[in-house]
N, C-alpha and C positions, 0 to 999 in steps of 0.2 A: 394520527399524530400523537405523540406524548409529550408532557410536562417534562421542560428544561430540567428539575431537577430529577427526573429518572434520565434523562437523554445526558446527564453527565455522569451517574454513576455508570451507562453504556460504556462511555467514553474513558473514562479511567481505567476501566477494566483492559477495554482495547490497549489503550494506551501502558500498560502493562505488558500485555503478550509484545506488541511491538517492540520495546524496550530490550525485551528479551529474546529475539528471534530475528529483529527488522521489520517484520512486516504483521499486518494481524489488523489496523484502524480503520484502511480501504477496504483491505480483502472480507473481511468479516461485516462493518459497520455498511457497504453498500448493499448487500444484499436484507441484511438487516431491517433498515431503515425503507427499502423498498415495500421489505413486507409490512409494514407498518403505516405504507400510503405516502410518504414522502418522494417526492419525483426526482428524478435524476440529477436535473441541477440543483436544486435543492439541499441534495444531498454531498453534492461535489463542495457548498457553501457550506456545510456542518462540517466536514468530514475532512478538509483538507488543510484549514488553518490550523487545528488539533495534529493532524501529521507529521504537519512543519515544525511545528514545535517542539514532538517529540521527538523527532531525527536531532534537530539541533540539540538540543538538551542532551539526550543521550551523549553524540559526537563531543560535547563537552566535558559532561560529568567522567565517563568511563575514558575520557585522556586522564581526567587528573586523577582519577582513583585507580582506573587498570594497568600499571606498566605497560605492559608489552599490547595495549592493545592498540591493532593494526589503525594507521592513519595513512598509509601509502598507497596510491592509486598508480595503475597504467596508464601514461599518458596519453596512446593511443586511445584506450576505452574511453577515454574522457573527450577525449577532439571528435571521436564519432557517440558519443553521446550527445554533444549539443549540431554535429551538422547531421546525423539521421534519427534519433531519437526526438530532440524534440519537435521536429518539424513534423514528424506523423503525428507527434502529441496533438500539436496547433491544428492537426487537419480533422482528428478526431474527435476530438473537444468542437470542431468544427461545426463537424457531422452532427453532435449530438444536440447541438443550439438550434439546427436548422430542421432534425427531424423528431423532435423531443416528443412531438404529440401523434408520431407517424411511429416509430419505432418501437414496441413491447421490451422494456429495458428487464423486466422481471426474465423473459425468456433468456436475452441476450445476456446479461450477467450470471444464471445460472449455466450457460452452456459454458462461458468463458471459464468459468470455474470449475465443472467438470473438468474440462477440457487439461487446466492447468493443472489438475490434483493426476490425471494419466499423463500428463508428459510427466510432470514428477515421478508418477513411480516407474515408469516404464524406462530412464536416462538410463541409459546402457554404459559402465566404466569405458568401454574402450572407444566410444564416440571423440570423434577429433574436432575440437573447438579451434576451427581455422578463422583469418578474417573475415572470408567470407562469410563464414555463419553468422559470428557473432554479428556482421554487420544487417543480416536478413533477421537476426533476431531482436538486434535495435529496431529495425522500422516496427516490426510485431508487435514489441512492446508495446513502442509509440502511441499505435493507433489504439491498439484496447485498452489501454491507459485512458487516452484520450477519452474514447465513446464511452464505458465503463467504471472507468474508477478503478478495475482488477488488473492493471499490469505488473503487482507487484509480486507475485508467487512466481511470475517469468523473468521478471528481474532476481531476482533471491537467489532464480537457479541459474542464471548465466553469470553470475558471480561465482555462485558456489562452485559450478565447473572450472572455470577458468582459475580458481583457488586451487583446482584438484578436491574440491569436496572438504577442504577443511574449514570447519564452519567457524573457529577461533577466533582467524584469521579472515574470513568473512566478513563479519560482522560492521566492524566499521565501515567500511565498503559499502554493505547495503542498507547502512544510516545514512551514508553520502548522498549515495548516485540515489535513493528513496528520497531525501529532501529534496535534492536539484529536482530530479522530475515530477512533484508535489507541488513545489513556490513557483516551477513553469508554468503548471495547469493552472494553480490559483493567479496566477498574472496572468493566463490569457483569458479565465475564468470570468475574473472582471470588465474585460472590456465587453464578452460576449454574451452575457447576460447582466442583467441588471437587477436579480436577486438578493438581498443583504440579509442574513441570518448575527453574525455578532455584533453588539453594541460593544462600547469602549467596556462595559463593568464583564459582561459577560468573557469576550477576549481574555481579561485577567484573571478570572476564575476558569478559563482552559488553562493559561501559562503556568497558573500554579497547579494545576492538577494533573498538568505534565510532567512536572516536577515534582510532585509528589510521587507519581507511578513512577519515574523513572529511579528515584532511589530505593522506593520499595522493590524495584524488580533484580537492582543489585543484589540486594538481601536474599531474596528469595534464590537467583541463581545459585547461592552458596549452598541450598538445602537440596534442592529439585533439577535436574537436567533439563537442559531448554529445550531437549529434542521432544520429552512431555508433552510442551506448550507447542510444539510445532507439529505434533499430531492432533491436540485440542483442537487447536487453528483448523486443520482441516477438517475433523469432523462437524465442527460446528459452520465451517462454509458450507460443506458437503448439505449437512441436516435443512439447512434457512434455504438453498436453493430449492430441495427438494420441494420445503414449505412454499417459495415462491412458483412453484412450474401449479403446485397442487392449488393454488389458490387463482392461477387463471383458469383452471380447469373445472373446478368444483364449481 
């Protein structure tokens, strides 16, 4: 375990890459936080109220500061995001309350995570994103969202495809559909563990440190390309799982 104030400059920083990319607070801070002794729900209670915030906030700031930055969704993605997305969420989150002390989450979050850095590189341009995929790739998400924490690297890409890869244009997109299925888990979060990591002072000292990363990352996109921060991203998931397989082993 570490002291609240190293575990928020974690948290700022994540909250930066995310800002800047969409995703980076679950993907990076669960594995993270595992290696450091923290358990699974535990960590879904650190790590998901800082999420929400930063999706929102972003969604906010970069409407009134981006012009043209995208706010439009398919409605279709959105009616099978809440009838097949979230209900694998619900059953995974499920899983993970019922087999917390049964399951090695260090193995199963670094596999999820390999796993999601080769389907990344390996997306073939001429794959065809019908509704059937996308709908077998909502349940996927679902669940290992759910058990995990990690369905956001599979989200990020089933956007960016369905974009055509333009990550622009992306973006707000995977601020959206990342907060919805964030404030779903931490709402079913609640009822199925009884965990509590924020106090009312602490809460506010994430809110604003969302906000503060999120206008710093403005700035910064202006200097540094965000595709940088989205290979950062992976090396450093890549590096901490590695660190997590070696330290059930060792």
């Amino acid at each position: 375990m570490i002291e609240f104030d190293y575990l928020i400059i974690i948290l700022f920083t994540l909250s930066i890459f995310q800002s800047l990319i969409g995703i980076g607070i679950l993907v990076i801070g669960t594995p993270l936080l595992l290696l450091i002794n923290y358990n699974i729900l535990e960590i879904m209670h650190i790590l998901l109220p800082v999420s929400i915030c930063t999706s929102i906030i972003n969604i906010i700031i970069n409407k009134l500061i981006i012009k043209n930055f995208n706010n439009l969704f398919e409605k279709q993605m959105l009616i099978n995001f809440f009838l097949i997305c979230m209900p694998f969420t619900f059953f995974g989150l499920l899983l993970t309350s019922k087999l917390e002390k049964i399951i090695n989450f260090d193995f199963l979050v670094s596999f999820i995570i390999f796993i999601s850095l080769i389907i990344k590189s390996n997306v073939k341009a001429n794959f065809v994103l019908t509704n059937k995929v996308k709908s077998i790739s909502l349940s996927i998400i679902g669940i290992v969202h759910g058990l995990t924490n990690s369905g956001g690297t599979l989200m990020s890409l089933l956007i960016l495809k369905k974009n055509k890869n333009n990550k622009k244009n992306s973006l707000g997109e995977i601020h959206f559909f990342y907060f919805l299925l964030s404030a779903f888990q931490y709402l079913i979060l609640n009822f199925v563990s009884d965990k509590n990591y924020w106090n009312l002072e602490n809460l506010y000292i994430a809110i604003l440190l969302t906000l503060i990363s999120t206008i710093t990352s403005v700035k910064i996109s202006k200097k540094i390309n965000n595709l940088t921060f989205s290979k950062v991203i992976e090396i450093i998931a890549f590096t901490t799982s590695i660190f997590l397989i070696a330290k059930n082993i060792i």
